[in-house]
KOLVOGU-610890 format. One record per residue: residue in one letter; chain; x negated, y negated, z negated of N, C-alpha, C, O, CB in turn. Coordinates in pm, 1 decimal, decimal comma, padded with zeros to 6 digits. Atoms other than C-alpha are relative to their C-alpha. Glycine has a CB too. Layout:
BEGIN
SITE	A	A	X	Y	Z	X	Y	Z	X	Y	Z	X	Y	Z	X	Y	Z;
...
***
This chain:
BEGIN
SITE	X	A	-00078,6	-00040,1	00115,3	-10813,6	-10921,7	-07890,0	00001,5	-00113,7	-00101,4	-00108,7	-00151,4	-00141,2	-00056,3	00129,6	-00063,1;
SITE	X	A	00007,3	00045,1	00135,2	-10720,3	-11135,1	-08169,9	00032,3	00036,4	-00130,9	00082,5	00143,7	-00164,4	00041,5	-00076,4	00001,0;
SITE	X	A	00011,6	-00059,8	00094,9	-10734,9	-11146,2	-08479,5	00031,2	-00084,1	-00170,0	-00049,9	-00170,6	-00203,0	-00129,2	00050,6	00032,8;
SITE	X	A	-00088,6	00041,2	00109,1	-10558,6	-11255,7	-08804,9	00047,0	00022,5	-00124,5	00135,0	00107,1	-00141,0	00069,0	-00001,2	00028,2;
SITE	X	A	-00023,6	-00019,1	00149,9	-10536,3	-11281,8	-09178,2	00132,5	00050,7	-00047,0	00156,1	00122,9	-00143,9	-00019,2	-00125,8	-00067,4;
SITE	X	A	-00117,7	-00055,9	00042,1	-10190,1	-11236,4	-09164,4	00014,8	00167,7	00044,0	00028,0	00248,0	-00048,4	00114,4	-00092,8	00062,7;
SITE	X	A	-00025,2	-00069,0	-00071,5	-10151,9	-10965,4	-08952,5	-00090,1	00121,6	-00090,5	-00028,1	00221,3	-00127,5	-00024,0	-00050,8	00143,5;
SITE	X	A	00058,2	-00106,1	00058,0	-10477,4	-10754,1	-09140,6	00108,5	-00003,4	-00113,5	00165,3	00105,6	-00120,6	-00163,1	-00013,1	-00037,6;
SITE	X	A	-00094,7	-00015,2	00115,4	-10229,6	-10831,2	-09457,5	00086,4	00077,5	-00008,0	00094,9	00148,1	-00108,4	00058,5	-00087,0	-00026,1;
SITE	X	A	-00092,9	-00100,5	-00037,4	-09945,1	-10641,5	-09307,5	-00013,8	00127,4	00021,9	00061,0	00222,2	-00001,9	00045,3	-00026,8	00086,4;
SITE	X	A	-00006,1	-00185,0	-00000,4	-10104,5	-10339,5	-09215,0	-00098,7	00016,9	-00115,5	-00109,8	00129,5	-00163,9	-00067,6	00099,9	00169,6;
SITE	X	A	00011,6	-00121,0	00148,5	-10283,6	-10296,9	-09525,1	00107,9	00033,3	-00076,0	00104,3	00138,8	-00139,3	-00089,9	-00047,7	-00121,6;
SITE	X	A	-00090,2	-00038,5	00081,4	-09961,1	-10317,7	-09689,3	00097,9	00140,9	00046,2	00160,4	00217,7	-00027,0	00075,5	-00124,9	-00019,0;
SITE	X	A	-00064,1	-00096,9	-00069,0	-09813,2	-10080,7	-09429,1	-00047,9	00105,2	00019,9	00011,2	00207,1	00055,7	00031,3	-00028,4	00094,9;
SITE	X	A	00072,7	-00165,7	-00000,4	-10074,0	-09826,9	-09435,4	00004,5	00033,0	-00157,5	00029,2	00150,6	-00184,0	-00195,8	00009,5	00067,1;
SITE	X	A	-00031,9	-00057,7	00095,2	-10061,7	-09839,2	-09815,1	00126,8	00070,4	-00024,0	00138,8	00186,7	-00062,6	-00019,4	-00071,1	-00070,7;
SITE	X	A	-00143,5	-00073,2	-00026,0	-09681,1	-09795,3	-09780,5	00035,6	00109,9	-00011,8	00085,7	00174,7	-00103,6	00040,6	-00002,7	00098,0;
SITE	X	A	00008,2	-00120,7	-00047,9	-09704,9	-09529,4	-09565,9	-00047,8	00141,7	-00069,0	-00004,4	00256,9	-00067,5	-00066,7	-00024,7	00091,4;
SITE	X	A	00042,0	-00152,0	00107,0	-09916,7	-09309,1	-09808,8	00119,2	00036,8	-00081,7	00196,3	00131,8	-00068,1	-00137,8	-00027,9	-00131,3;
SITE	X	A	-00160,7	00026,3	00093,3	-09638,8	-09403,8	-10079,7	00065,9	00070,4	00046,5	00079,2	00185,0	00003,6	00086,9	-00132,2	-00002,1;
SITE	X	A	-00134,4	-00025,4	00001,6	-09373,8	-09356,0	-09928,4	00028,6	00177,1	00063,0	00131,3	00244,8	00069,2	00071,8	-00130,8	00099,5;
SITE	X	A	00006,3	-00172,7	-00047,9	-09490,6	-08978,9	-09779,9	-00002,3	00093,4	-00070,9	00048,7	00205,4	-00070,7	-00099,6	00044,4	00064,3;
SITE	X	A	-00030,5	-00123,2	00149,4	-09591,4	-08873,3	-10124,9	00085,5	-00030,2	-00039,5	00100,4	00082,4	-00087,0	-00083,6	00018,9	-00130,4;
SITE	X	A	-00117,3	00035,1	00066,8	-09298,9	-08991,6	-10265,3	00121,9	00057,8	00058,2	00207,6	00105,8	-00015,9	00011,4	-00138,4	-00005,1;
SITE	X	A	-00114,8	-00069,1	-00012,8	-09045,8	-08866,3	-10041,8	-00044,4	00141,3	00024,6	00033,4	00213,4	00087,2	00088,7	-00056,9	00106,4;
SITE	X	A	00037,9	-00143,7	-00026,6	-09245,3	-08530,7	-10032,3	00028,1	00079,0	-00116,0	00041,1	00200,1	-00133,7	-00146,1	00017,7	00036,9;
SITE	X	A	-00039,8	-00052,7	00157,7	-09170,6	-08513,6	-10390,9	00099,3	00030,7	-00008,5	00122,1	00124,6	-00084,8	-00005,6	-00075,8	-00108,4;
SITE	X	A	-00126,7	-00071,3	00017,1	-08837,2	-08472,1	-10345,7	00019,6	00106,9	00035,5	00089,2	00185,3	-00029,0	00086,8	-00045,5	00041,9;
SITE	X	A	-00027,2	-00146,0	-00060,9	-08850,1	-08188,8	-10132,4	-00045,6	00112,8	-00065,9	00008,6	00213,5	-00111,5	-00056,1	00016,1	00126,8;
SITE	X	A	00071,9	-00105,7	00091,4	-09120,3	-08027,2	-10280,8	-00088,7	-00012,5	-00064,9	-00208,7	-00020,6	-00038,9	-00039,6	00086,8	00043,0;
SITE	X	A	00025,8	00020,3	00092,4	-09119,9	-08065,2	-10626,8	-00152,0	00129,1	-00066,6	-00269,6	00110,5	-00097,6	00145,0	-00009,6	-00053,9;
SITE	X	A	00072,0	-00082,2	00039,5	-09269,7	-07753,6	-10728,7	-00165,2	00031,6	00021,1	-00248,5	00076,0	-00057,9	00065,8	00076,6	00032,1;
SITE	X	A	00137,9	-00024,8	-00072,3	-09584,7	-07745,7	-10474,7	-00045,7	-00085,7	-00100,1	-00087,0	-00033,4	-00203,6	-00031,9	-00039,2	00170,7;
SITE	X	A	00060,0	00098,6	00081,6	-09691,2	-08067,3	-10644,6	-00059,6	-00017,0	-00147,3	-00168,6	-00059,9	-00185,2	00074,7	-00070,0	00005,1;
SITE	X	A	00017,8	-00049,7	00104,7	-09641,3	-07978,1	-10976,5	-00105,0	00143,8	-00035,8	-00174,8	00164,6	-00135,0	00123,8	00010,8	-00024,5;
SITE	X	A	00083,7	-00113,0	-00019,0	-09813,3	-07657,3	-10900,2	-00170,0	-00039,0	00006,1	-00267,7	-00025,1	-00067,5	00052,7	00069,5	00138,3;
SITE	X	A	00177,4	00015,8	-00080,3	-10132,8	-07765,3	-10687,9	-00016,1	-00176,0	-00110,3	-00131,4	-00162,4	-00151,3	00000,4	-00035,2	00285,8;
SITE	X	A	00028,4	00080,3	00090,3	-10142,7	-08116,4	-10929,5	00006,7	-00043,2	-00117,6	-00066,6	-00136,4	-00150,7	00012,5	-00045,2	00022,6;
SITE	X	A	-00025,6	00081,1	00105,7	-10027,2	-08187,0	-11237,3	-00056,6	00139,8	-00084,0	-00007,0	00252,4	-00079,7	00170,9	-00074,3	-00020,6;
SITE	X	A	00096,4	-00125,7	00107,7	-10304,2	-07968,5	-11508,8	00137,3	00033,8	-00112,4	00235,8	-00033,1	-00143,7	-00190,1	-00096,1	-00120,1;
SITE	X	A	-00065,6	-00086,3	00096,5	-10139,0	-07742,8	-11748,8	00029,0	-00068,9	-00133,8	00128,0	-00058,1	-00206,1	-00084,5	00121,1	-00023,3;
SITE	X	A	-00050,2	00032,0	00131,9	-10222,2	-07951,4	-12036,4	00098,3	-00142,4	-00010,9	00181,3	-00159,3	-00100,2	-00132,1	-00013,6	-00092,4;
SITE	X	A	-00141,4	00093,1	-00074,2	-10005,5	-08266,8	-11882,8	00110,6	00077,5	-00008,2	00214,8	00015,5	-00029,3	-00008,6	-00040,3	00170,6;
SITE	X	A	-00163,1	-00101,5	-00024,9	-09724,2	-07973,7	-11855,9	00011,7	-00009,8	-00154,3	00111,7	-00077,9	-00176,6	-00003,5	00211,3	00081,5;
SITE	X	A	00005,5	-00065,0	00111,9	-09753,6	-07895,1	-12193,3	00019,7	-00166,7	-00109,4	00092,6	-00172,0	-00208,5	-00164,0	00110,8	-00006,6;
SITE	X	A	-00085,0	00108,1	00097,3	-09718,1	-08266,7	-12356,7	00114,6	-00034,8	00084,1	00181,0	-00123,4	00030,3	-00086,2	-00149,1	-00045,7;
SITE	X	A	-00119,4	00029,0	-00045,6	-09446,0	-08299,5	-12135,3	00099,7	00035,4	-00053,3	00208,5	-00019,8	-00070,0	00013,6	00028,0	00096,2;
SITE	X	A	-00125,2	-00120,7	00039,8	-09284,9	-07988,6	-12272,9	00035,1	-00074,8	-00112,5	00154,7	-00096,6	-00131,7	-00044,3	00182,9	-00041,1;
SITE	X	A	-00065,7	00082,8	00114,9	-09296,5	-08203,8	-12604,4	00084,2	-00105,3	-00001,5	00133,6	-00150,2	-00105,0	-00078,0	-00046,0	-00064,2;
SITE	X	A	-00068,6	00099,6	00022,9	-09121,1	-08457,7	-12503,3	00106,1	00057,7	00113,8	00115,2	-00002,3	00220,8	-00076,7	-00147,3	00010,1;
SITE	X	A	-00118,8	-00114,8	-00072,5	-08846,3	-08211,4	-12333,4	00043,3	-00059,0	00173,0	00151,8	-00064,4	00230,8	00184,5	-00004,4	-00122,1;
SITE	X	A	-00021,9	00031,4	-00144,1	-08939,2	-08344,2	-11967,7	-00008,7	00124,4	00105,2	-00078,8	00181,5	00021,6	-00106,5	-00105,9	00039,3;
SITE	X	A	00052,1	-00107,1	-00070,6	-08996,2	-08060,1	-11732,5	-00082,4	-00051,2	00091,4	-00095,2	-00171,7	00113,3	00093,0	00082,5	00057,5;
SITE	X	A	00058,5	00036,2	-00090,6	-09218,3	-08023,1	-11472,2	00040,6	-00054,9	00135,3	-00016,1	-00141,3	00202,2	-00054,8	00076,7	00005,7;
SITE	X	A	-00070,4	00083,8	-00107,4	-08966,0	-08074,3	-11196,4	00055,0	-00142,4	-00033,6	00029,3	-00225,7	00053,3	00115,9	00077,7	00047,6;
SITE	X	A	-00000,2	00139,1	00052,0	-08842,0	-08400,1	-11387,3	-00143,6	-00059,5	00053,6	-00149,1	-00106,3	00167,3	00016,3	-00003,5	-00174,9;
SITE	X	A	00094,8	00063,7	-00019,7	-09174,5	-08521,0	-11382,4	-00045,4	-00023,9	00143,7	-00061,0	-00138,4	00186,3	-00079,9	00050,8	-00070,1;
SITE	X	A	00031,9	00051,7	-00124,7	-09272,7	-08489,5	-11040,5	00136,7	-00068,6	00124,3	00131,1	-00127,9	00232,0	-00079,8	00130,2	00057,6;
SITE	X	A	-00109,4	00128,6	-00083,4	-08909,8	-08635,7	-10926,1	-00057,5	-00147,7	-00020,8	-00078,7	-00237,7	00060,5	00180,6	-00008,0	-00078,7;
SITE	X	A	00038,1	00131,9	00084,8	-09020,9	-08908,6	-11154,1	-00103,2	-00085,1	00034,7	-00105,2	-00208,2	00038,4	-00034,5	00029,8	-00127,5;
SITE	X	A	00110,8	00045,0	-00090,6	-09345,4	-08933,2	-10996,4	-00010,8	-00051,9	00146,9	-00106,1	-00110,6	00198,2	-00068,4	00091,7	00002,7;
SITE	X	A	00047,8	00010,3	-00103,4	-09232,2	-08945,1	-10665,5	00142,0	-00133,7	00040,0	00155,3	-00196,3	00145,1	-00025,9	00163,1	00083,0;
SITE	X	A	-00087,6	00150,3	-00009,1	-08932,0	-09234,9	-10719,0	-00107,4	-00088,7	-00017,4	-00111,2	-00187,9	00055,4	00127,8	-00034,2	-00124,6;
SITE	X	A	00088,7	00153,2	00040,3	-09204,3	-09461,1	-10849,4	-00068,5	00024,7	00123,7	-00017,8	-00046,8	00210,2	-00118,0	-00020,2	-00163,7;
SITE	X	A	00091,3	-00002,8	-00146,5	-09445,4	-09372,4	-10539,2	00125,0	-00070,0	00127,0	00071,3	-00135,3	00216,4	-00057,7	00213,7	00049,8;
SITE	X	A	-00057,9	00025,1	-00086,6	-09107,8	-09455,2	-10317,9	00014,2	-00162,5	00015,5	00019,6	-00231,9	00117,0	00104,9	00075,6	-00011,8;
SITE	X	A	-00008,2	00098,4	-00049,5	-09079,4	-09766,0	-10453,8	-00084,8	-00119,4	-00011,2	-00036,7	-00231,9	00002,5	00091,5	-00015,4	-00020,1;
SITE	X	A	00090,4	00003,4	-00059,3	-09421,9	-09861,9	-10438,5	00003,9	-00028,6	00143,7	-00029,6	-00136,5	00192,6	-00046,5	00090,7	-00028,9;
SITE	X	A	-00006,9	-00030,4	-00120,0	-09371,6	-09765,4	-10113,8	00067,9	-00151,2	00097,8	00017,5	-00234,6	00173,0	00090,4	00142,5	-00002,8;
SITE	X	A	-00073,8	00114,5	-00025,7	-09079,8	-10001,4	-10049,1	00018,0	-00171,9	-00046,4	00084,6	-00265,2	-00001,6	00089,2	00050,7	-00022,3;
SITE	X	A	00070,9	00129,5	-00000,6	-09231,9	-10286,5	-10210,3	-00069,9	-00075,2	00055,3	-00056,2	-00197,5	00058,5	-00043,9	-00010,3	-00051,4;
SITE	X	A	00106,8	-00008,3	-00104,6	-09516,2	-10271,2	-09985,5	00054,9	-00100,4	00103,5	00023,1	-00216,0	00131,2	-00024,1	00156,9	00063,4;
SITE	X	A	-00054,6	00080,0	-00101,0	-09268,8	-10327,2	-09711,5	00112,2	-00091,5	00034,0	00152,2	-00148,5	00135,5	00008,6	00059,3	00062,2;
SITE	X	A	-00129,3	00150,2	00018,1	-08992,0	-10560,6	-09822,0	-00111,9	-00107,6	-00079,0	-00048,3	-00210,7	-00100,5	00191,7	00044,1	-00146,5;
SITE	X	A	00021,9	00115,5	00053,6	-09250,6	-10797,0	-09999,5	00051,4	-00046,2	-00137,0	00025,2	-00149,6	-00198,3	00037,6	-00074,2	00084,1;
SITE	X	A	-00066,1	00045,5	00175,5	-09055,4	-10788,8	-10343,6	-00104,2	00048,9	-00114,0	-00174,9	00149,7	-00115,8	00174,0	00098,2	-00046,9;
SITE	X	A	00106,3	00005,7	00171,6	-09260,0	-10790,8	-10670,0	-00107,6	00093,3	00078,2	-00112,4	00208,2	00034,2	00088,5	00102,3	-00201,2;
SITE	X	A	00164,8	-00075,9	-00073,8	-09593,9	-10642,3	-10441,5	-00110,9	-00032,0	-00107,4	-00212,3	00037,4	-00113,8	-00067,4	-00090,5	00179,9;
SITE	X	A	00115,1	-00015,4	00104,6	-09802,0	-10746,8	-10722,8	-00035,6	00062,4	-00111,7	-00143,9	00103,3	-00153,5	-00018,1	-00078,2	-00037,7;
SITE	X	A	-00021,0	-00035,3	00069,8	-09666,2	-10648,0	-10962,2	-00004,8	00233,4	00017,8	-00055,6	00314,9	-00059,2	00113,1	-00106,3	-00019,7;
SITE	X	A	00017,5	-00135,0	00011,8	-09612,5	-10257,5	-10825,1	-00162,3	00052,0	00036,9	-00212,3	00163,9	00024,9	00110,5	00063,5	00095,7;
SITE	X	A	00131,5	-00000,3	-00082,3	-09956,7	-10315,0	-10663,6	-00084,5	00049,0	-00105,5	-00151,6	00149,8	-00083,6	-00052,6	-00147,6	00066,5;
SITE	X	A	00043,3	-00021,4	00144,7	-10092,1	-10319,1	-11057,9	00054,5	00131,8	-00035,7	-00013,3	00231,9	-00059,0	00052,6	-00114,0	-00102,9;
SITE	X	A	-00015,9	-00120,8	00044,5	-09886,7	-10075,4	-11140,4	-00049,9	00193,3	00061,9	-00074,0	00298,5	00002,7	00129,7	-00028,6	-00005,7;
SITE	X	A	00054,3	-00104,3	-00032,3	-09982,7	-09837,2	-10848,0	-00126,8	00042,9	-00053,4	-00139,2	00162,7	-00078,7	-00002,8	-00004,8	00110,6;
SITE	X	A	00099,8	-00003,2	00000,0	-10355,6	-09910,7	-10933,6	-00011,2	00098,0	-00162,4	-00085,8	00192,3	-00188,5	-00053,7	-00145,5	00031,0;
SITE	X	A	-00004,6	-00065,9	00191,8	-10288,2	-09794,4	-11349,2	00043,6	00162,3	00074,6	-00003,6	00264,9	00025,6	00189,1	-00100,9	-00161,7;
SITE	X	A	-00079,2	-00138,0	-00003,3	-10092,1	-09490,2	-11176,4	-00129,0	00122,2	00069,7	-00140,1	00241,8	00042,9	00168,3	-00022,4	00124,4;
SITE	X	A	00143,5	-00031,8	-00102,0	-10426,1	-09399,0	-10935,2	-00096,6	00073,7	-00074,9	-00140,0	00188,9	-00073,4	-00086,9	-00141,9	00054,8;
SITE	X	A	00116,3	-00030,5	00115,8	-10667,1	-09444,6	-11221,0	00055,3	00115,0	-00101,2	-00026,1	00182,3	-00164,6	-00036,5	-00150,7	-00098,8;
SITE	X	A	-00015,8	-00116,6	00080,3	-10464,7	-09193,3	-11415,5	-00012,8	00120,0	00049,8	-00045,6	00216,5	-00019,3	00105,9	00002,8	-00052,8;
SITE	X	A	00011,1	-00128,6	-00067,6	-10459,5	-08937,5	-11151,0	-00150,2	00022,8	00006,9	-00182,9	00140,1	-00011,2	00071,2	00002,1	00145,7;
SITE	X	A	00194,3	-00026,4	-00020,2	-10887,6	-08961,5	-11105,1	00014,1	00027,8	-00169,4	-00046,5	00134,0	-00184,0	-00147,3	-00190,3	00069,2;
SITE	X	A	00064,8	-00016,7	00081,3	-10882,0	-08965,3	-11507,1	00054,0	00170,6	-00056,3	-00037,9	00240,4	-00099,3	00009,3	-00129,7	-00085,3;
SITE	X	A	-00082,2	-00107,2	-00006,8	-10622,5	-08632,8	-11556,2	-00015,9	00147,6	00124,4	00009,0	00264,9	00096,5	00127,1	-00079,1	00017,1;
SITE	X	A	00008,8	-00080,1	-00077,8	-10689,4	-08452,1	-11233,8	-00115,1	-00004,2	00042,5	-00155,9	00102,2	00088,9	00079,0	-00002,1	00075,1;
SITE	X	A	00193,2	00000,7	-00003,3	-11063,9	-08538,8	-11186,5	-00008,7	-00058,8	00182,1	00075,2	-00089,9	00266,6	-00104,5	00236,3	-00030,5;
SITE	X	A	00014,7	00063,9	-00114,2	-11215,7	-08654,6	-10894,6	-00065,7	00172,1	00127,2	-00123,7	00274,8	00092,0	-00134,5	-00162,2	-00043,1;
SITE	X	A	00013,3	-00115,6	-00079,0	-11259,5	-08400,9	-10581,4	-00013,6	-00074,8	00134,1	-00017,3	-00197,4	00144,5	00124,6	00110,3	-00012,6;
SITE	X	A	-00025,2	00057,4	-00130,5	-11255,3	-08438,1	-10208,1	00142,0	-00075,6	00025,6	00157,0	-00179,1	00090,5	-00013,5	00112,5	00096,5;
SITE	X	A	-00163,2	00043,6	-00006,5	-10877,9	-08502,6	-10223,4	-00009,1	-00076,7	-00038,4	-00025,1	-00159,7	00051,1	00110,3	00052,8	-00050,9;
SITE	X	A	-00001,7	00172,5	00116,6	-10887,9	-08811,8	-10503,5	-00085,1	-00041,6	00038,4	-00100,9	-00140,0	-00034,0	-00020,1	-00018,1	-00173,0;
SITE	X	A	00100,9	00115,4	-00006,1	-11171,3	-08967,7	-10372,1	00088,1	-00155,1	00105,9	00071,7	-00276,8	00114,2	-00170,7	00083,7	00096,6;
SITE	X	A	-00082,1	00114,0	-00087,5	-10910,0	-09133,2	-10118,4	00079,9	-00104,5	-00084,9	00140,7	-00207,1	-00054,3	00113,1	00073,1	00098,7;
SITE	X	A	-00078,1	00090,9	00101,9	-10775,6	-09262,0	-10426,6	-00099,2	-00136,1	-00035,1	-00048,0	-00241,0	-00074,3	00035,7	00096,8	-00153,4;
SITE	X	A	00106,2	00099,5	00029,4	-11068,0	-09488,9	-10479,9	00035,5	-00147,5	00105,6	00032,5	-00268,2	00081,5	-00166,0	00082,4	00038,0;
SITE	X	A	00013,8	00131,1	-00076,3	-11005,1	-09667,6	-10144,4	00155,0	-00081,9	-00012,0	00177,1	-00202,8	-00018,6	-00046,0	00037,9	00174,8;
SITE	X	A	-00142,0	00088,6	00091,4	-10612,3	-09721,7	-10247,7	-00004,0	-00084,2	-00071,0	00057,8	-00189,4	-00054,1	00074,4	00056,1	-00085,4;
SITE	X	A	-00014,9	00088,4	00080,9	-10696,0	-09862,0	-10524,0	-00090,5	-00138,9	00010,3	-00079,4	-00231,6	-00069,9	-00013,5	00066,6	-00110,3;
SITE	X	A	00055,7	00117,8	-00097,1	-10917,8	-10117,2	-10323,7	00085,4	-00077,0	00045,3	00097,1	-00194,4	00010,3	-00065,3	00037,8	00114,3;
SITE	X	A	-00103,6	00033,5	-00068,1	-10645,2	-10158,3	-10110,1	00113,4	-00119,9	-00098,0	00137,6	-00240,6	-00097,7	00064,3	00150,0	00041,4;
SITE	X	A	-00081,4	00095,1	00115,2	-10410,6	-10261,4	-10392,0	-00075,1	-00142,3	-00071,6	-00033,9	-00253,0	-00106,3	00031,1	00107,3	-00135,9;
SITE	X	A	00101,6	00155,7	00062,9	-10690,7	-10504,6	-10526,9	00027,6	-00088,7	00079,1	00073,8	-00192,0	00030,6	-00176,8	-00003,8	-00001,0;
SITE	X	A	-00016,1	00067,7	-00100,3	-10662,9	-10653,7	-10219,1	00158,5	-00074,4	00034,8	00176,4	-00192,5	00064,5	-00046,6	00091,3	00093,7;
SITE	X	A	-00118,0	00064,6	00017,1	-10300,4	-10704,7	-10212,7	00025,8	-00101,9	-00106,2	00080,1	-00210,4	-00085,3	00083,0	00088,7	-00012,5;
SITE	X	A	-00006,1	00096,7	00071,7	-10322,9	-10848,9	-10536,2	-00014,8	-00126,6	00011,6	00059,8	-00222,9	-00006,0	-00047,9	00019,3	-00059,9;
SITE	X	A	00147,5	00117,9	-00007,6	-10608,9	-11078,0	-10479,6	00033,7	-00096,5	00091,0	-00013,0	-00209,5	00076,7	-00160,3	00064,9	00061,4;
SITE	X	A	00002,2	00063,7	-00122,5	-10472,4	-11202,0	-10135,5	-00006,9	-00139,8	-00037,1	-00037,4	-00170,6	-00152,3	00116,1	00034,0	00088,9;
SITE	X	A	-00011,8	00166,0	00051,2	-10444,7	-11584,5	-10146,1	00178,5	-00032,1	00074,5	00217,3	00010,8	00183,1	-00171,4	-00135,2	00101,0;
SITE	X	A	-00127,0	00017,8	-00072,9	-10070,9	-11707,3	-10082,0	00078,5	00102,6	00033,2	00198,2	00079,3	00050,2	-00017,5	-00056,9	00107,5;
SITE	X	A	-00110,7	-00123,5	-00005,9	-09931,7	-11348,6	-10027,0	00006,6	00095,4	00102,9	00054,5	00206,8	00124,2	00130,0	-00047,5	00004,6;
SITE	X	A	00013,5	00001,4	-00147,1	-10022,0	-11363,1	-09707,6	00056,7	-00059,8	00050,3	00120,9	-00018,0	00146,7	00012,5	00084,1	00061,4;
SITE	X	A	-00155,0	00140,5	-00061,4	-09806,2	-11673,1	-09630,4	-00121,2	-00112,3	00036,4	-00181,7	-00172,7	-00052,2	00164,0	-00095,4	-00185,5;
SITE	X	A	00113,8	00099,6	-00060,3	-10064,5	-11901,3	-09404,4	00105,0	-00120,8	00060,4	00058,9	-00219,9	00116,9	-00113,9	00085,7	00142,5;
***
């Protein structure tokens, strides 16, 4: 078997992707579950002040996860959403707490470090 800097580069970006782009297009479908089983009451409630709803919000939530997603795998501004996923991560562990479910969020946001951090982009 071999084995290759580039190649680990690609599928971390493609397994991060992949999360992305599942919650994200899951959001479209189903808004409500999400909003339901994640986003706490008192998040609903400054939302309401600023006249977003809850279905807004989790559309909203799940375009940015898409294109996350599709950054991942076209290579366009990856650092930049890479940062931004990592701010978006840390808000979900600080808002929704940490559980069995969010702890996977911990290794994402590894993941994303890692994209950052790479050297060259992954361009050897």
């Amino acid at each position: 078997m071999f084995t290759s800097s580039r190649y680990a580069y690609l599928a971390l970006r493609l397994g991060l992707a992949a999360v992305f782009l599942w919650f994200g297009i899951d959001k479209m479908f189903h808004p409500s579950y999400w909003l339901n089983a994640w986003v706490p009451q008192g998040v609903q409630s400054v939302l309401a002040h600023f006249n977003v709803s809850g279905t807004q919000f989790s559309y909203l939530n799940g375009i940015f996860e898409i294109l996350v997603g599709l950054s991942l795998v076209t290579g366009v501004f990856m650092k930049v959403f890479s940062a931004l996923a990592i701010i978006f991560l840390l808000s979900v562990l600080i808002f929704v707490g940490i559980s069995e479910v969010t702890v996977r969020d911990f290794a994402m946001i590894g993941g994303f470090l890692a994209v950052m951090l790479w050297p060259n982009g992954g361009r050897f």
